[in-house]
Structures are given as structure tokens and as C-alpha cells.
C-alpha positions in Angstrom: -30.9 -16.2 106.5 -31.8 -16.6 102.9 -34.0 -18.5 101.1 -37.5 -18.9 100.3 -39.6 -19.0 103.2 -41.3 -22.4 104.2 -45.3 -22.3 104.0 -46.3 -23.9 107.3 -49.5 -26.4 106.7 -52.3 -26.2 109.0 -52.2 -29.9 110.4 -56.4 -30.7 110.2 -58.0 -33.9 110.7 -58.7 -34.2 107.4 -55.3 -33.7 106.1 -53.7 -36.3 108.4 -56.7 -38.7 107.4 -55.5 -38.1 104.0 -52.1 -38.7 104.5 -52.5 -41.9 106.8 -54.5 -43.7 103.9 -51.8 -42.4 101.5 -49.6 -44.4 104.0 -51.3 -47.9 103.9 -51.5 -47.8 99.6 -48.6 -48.9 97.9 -49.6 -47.3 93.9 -51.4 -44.7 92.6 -54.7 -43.6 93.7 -56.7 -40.9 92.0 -58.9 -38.1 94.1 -62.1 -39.7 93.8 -60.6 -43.4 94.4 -59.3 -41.9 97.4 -62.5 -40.0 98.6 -64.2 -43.1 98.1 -61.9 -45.2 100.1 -61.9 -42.3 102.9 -65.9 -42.6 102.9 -65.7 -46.4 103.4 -63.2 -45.9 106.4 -65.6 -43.7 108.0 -63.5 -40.6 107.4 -66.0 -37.9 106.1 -63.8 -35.5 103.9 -65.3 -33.7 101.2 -64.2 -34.2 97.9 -63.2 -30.4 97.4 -61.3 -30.7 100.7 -59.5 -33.9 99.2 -58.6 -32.4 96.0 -57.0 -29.0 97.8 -55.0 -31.3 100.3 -53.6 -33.4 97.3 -52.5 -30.7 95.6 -51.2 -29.1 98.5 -49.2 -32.1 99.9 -47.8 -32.2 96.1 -46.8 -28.7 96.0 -45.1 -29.3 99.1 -43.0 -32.3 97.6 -45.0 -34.8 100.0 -46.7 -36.7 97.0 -45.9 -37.7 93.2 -48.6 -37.0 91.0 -48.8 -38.0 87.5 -51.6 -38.9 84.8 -52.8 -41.9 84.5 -54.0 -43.9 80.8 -57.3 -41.9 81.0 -55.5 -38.7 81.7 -56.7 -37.9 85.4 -53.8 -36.8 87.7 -53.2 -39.6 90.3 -51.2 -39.1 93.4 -48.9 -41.6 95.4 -46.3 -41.3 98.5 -42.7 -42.5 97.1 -40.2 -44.1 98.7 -37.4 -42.5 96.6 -36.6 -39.9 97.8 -34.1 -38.7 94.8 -35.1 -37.7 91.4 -36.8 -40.6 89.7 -39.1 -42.3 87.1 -42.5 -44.9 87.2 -43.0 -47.3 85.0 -47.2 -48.5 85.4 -49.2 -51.1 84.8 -52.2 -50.2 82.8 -54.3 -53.2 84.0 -53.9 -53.0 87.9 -52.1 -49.8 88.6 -48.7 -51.6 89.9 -45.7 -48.8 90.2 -42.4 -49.7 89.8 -40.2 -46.5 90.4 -36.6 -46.4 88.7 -33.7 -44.3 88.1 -32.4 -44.0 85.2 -28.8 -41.9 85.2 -29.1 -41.9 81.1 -32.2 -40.4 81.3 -30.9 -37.7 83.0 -27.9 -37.5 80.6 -30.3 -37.4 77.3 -32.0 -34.8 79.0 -29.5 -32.9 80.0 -27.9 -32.8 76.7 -31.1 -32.0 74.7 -31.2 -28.6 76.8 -28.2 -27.5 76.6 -27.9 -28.0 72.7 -31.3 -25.9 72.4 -30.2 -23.0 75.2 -32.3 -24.6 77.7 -31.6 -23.9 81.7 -33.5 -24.9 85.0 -35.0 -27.8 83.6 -37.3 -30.1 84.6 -38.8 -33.7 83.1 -40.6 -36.7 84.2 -40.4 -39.8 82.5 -43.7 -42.8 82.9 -43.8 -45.8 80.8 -47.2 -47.7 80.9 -47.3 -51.5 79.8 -48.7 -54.3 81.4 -47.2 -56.0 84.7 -46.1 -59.9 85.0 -49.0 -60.4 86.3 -51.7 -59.1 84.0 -49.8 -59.7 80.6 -50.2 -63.7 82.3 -53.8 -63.3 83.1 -53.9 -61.6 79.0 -52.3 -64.6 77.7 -54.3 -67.4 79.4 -57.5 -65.8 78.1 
């Protein structure tokens, strides 16, 4: 068998806490938004432990991570489960994921013209949602 050997995950309380509230949000959360929504569910999980289980769950390709406006690393459970993009709200936090084969092409192209191999990208767009460029506008 070849390969690289899968890291088995010790399976804690905490971690499946973590993941089931992963579960029931549908955008973005950061580690302290999370820890604080943990702490008003009862679930007492240190914020060090929650920090260490993100990153874990995102090493192990369970999670998306990106940074946010502010630059803090926010974490999410996709539903895609190919290569894709986000395009965020700045306002409310709304995720729209895409694909976006051109992308891909661009990309592609760029590193092969500069000697590039094994490359990697991610693509997020920030704006404002229907929503909150309504609720600018009426103001």
C-alpha cells in the first residue's frame, strides 16, 4: 500500500461539540464567535482547545478557512465538496460558494507561463448581499 498515512483524530467531546455547532451554522464563524456561542450552549471548551480543533479539522480538509474584512481566519463546513470559490457579504457574513472553471483556466495558465507546478489558489470576493446593499440604500 502506498500513500501517505491517514492521521487518526482522537474523537473528544469537545471536538464533536465543535463540529455539531459547525453543523447547525450556515456561514463563516470565527474562533472566538464560536467559543462564545459554545459557552452560551452550555458547552465549556476552552478557547485554546477551540483554536487547535479548528485548525485540526481544517488540516484534515473537514473545514474551509479563510480571512475575513478584518483579517481574522474564519472557518465554515462546505457543502461543495469540489474545488471552489466564496463570494461574502461584508455586512452579515452571507457565503455564496461558486465554481468558476475560468478561474481555474487563468490560473492554470499563469503557472505554467512562469514555470509554476503543484499549484494551489483560492479565490474570495467581498461586497455586500441583496439584503444589506437594500437596508444601505433605504438609509
Amino acid at each position: 500500500m502506498s500513500g501517505t498515512p491517514v492521521k487518526e483524530q482522537r474523537v473528544t467531546k469537545q471536538r464533536l461539540a465543535i463540529s455539531a455547532a459547525l453543523d447547525t451554522l450556515d456561514d463563516f464563524v470565527s474562533t472566538q464567535e464560536l467559543h462564545r456561542l459554545l459557552h452560551e450552549q452550555g458547552t465549556p471548551v476552552s478557547l485554546a482547545t477551540t483554536y487547535r480543533i479548528l485548525a485540526s479539522m481544517t488540516d484534515d480538509g473537514e473545514l474551509d478557512t479563510l480571512r475575513n474584512g478584518e483579517g481574522e481566519a474564519v472557518y465554515r463546513r462546505c457543502s461543495a465538496t469540489s474545488h471552489h470559490h466564496h463570494l461574502l457579504c461584508r455586512e452579515c457574513g452571507k457565503t455564496v460558494e461558486f465554481e468558476a472553471p475560468e478561474v481555474e483556466s487563468w490560473a492554470a495558465s499563469i503557472a505554467k507561463a512562469n514555470g509554476f507546478t503543484q499549484v494551489q489558489h483560492t479565490v474570495e470576493i467581498y461586497g455586500l448581499c441583496p439584503e444589506c446593499s437594500a437596508a444601505k440604500t433605504a438609509k
